[in-house]
C-alpha positions as a Markdown table, in Angstrom:
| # | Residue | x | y | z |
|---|---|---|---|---|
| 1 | Unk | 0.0 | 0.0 | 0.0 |
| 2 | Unk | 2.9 | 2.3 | 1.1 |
| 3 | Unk | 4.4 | 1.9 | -2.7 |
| 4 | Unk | 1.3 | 2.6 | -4.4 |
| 5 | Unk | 0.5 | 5.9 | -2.3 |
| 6 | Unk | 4.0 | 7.0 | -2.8 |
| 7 | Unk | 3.2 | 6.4 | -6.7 |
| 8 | Unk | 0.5 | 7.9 | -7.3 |
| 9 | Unk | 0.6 | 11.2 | -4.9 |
| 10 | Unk | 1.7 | 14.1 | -5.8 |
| 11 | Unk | 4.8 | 16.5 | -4.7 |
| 12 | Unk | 2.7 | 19.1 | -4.2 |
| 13 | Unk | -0.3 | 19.6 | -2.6 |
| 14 | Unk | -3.0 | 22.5 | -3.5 |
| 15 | Unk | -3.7 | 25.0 | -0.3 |
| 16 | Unk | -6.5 | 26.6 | 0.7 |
| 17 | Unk | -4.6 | 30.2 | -0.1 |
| 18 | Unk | -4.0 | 29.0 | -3.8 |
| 19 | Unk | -6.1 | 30.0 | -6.6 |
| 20 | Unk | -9.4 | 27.8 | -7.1 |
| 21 | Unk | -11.1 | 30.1 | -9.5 |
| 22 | Unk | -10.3 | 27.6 | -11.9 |
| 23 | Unk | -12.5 | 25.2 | -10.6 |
| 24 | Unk | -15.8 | 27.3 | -9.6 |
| 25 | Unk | -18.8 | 27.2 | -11.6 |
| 26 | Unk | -18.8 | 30.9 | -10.8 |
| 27 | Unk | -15.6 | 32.5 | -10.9 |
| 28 | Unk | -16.7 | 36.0 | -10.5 |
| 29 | Unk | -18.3 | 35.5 | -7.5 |
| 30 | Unk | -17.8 | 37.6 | -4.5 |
| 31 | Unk | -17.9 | 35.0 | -2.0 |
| 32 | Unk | -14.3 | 33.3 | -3.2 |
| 33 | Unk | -12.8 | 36.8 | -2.8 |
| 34 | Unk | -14.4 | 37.6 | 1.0 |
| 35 | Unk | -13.4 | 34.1 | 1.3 |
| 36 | Unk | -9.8 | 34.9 | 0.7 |
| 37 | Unk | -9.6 | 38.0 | 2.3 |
| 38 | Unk | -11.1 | 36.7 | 5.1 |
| 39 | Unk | -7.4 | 34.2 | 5.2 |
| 40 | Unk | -5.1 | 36.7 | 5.0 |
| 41 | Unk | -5.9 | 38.4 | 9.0 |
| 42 | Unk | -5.7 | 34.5 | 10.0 |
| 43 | Unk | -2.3 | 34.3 | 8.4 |
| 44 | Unk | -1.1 | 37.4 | 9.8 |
| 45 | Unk | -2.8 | 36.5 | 13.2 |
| 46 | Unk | -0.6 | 32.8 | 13.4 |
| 47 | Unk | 2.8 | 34.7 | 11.9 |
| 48 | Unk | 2.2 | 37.4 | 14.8 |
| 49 | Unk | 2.4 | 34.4 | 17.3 |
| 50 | Unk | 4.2 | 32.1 | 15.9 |
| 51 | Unk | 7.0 | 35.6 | 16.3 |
| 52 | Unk | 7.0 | 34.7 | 19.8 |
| 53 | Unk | 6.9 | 31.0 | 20.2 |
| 54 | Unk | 9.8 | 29.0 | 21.1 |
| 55 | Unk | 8.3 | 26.2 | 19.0 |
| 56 | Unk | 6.3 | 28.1 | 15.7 |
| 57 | Unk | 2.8 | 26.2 | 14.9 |
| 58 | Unk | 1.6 | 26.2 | 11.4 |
| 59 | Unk | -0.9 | 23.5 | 11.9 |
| 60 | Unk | -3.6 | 25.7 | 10.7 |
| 61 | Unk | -1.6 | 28.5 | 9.0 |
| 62 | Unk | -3.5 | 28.7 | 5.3 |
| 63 | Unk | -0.4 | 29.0 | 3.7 |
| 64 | Unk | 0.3 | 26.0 | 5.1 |
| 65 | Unk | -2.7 | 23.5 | 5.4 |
| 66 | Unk | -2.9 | 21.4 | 2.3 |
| 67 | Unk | -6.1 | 19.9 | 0.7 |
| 68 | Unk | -6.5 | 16.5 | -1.4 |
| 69 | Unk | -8.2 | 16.6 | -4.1 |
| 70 | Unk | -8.2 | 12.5 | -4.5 |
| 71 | Unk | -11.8 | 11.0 | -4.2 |
């Protein structure tokens, strides 16, 4: 199983902060754009503490959290 994972997946995984217009039925909706502005306090929120941390967390950083897109 290990082999055919390491196969088939790919080096890199889309993020929530990438660019999904692409996909939407909808592209010019408003809702993908509050959506991503919406990320960028959270971003700036996590860097702000991760400043001060001995041991940075980017657990939930959305530059960070990767998505599959495998069904």
């Amino acid at each position: 199983m290990t082999v055919m994972v390491g196969l088939t997946s790919p080096d890199e995984y889309p993020k929530i902060t990438s660019d999904w217009r692409h996909v939407l039925r909808e592209p010019s909706l408003s809702a993908y754009e509050i959506f991503q502005s919406e990320m960028r306090p959270i971003s700036d929120e996590i860097d702000a503490r991760n400043s001060v941390r001995r041991f940075v967390n980017f657990d939930t950083h959305p530059d960070f959290v990767m998505l599959s897109v495998f069904s």
